[in-house]
Wavefront OBJ file of the C-alpha trace (Angstrom):
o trace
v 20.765 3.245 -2.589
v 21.282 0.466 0.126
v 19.479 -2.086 -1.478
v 18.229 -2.849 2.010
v 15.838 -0.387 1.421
v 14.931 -1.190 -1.774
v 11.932 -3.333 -0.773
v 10.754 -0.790 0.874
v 10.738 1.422 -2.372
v 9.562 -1.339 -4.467
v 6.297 -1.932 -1.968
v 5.653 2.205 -2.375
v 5.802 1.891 -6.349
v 3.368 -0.693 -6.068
v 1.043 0.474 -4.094
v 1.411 3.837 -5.348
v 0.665 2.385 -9.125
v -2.431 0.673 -7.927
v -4.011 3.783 -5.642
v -3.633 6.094 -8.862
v -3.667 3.992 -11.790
v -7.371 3.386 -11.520
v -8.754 6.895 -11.950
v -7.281 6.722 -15.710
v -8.856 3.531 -15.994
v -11.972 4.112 -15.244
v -13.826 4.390 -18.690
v -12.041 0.847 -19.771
v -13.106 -0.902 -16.755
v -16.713 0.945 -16.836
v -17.052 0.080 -20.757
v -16.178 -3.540 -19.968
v -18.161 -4.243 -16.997
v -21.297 -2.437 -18.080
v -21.142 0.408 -15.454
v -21.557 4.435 -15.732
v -18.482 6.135 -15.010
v -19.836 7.368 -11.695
v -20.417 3.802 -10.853
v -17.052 2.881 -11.736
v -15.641 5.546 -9.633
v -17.087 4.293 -6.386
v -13.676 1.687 -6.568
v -11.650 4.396 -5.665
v -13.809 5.288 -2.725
v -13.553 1.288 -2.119
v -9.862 1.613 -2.202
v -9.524 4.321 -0.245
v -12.356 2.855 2.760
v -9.728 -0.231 2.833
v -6.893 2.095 3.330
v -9.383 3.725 6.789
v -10.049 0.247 8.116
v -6.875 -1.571 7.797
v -4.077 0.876 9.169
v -5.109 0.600 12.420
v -6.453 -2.723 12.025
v -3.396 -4.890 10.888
v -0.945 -2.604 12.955
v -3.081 -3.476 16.121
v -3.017 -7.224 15.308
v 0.467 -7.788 13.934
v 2.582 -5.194 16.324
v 3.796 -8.267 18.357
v 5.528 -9.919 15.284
v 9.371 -9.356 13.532
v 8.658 -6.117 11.135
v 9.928 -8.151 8.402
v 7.551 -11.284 8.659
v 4.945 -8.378 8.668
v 5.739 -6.447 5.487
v 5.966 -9.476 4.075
v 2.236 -10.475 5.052
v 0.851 -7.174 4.069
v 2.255 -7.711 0.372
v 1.256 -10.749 0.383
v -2.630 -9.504 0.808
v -1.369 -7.123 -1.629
v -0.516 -9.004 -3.877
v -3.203 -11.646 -3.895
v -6.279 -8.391 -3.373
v -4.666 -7.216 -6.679
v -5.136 -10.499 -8.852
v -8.642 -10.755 -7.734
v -8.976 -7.522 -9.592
v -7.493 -8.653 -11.990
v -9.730 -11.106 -12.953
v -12.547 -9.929 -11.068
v -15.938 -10.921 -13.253
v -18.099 -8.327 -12.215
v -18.257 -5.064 -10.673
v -19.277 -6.371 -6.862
v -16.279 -8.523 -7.045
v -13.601 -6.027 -8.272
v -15.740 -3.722 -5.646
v -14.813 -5.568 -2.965
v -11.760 -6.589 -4.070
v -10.383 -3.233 -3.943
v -11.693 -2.729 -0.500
v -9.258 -5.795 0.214
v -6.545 -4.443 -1.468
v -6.449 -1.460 0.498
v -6.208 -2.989 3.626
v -2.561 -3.034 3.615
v -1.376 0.378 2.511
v -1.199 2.527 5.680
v 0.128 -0.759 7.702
v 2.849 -1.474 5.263
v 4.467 2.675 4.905
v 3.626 2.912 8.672
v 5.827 -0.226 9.558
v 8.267 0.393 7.046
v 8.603 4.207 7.879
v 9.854 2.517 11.678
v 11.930 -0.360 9.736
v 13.639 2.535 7.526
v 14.462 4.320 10.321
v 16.189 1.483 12.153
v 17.564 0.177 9.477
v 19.456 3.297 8.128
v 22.951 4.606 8.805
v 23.304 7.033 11.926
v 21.773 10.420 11.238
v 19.784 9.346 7.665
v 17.212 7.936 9.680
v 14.802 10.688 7.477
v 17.060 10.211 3.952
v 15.711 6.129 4.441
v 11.963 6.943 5.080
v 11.917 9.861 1.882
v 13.459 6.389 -0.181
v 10.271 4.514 0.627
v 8.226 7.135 -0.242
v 10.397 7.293 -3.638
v 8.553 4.254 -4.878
v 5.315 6.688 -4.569
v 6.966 9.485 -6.613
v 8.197 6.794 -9.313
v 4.546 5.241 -9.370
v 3.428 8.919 -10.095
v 5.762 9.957 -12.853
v 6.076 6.088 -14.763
v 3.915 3.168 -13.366
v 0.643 4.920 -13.445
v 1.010 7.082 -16.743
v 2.220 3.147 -18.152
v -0.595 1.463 -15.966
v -2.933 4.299 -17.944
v -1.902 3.502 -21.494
v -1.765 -0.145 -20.904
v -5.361 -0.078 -19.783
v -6.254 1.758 -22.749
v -4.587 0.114 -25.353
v -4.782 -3.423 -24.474
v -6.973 -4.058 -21.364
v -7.147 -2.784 -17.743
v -6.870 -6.141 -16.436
v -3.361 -6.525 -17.946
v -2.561 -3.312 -15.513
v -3.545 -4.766 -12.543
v -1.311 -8.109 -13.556
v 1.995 -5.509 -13.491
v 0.686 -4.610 -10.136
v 0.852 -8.128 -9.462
v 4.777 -8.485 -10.637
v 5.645 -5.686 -8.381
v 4.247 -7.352 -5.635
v 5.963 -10.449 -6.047
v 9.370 -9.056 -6.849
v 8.833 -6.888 -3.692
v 7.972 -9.741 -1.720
v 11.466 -11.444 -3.230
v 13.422 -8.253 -2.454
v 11.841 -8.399 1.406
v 13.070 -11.980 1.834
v 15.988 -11.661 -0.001
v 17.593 -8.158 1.500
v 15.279 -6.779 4.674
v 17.116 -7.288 7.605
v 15.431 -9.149 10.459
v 14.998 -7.095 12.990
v 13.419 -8.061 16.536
v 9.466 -7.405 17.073
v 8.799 -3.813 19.301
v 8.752 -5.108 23.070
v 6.573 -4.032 25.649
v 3.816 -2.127 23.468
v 1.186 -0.750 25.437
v -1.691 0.343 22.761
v -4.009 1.482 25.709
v -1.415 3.862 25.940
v -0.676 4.727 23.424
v -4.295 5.346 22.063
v -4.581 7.412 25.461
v -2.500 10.002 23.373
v -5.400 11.441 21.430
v -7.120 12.307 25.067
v -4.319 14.773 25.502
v -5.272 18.369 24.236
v -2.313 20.228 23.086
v -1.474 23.860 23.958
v -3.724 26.135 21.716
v -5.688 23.262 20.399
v -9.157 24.720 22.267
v -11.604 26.223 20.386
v -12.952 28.105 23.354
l 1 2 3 4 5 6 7 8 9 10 11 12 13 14 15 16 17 18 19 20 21 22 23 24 25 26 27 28 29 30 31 32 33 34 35 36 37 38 39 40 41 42 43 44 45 46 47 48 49 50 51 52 53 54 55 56 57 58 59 60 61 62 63 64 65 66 67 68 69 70 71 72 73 74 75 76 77 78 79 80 81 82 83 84 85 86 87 88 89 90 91 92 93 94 95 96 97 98 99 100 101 102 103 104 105 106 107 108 109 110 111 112 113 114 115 116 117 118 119 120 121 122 123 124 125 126 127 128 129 130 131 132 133 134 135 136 137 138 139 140 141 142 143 144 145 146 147 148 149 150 151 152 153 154 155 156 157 158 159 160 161 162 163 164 165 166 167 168 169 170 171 172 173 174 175 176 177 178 179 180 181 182 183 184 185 186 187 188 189 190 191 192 193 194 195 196 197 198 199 200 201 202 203 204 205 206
C-alpha cells in the first residue's frame, strides 16, 4: 500500500470500530449506567443523528481550507468526542457525546474519498478510495469483534480508549505522510446545492 494512504485507512478503521462496536456493547454499558437496553440503544441513534448533521455541516464550513489541515481537524473531534465517552459519567453525557462523535464521519470519507483520488497514481484513482474504505472492512472483521470482547471482559470504557489510540496514531500518520495538497478553488455551493433541483430522465412519478 502507499503509505500515503494509509491515514486514510487508519481514520476508516477507527471510525468504523466506533459506529459498530457499540451495538455489542450495549448490555455492559446499560448494566453500568443503570439503563434498559432499549435506553442504551438510543446511542446508536445518537451516533448515527451526528453522522446527518455534520456531513454537510463541516464540509460547508471547512471546503475553503488545505484537505489535509481538514482531516486532521475532523480526527481531532474524533478523537477528543471518543474520550468523552470514554469517561462519560452518565448516560446524558455519553448521549451526547456520541452525537459529537459523529459529527465527523461523513466529512472525513467524503474529503478523503476526493484526497484519495488526487493523491493516487494515474488510473487507480478508484483502487485508492476502496483502501480507505479498507479500514471499514478491517474494523468489521477485527476491531469491533476485539472492541466486543474487550467490553465484555474488562469494561466498555477500555473500548472506547482503543478508539482513542487509533485516532491519535491516525492523526500522526496524517501529519506525518498525507501530502499537502492545495484547498478546492472557486467552490460555488449555491451551485452546487442547485443540483438536487434538477430532475433526472425517468425520475417522475407521474
Amino acid at each position: 500500500m502507499n503509505k500515503n494512504l494509509l491515514p486514510l485507512t487508519l481514520g476508516g478503521l477507527g471510525i468504523g470500530i466506533t459506529e459498530f462496536v457499540m451495538m455489542g456493547l450495549l448490555p455492559d454499558i446499560a448494566k453500568d449506567l443503570k439503563v434498559t437496553i432499549p435506553q442504551a440503544g438510543h446511542l446508536i441513534s445518537a451516533y448515527a443523528l451526528g453522522v446527518v448533521i455534520g456531513a454537510p455541516l463541516l464540509i460547508m464550513i471547512a471546503g475553503k481550507y488545505p484537505p489535509k489541515k481538514i482531516l486532521m481537524a475532523l480526527m481531532i473531534m474524533f478523537t477528543v468526542f471518543n474520550a468523552f465517552s470514554a469517561f462519560a459519567p452518565t448516560f446524558n453525557i455519553l448521549f451526547i457525546s456520541r452525537l459529537l462523535s459523529g459529527l465527523p464521519h461523513g466529512a472525513f470519507f467524503g474529503v478523503g474519498s476526493v484526497v484519495a483520488s488526487r493523491i493516487a497514481e494515474k488510473g487507480k484513482a478508484a483502487q485508492a478510495v476502496s483502501l480507505m474504505f479498507m479500514g471499514l472492512t478491517i474494523a468489521n472483521i477485527v476491531g469491533v469483534p476485539l472492541g466486543t470482547f474487550i467490553g465484555h471482559n474488562f469494561s466498555w470504557r477500555i473500548s472506547f480508549a482503543v478508539v482513542v489510540f487509533v485516532g491519535l496514531i491516525t492523526l500522526l500518520s496524517l501529519k506525518l505522510w498525507l501530502p499537502a495538497l492545495e484547498a478546492t478553488k472557486n467552490r460555488d455551493l449555491k451551485a452546487e446545492l442547485s443540483f438536487f433541483k434538477k430532475e433526472k430522465p425517468g425520475s417522475s412519478f407521474l
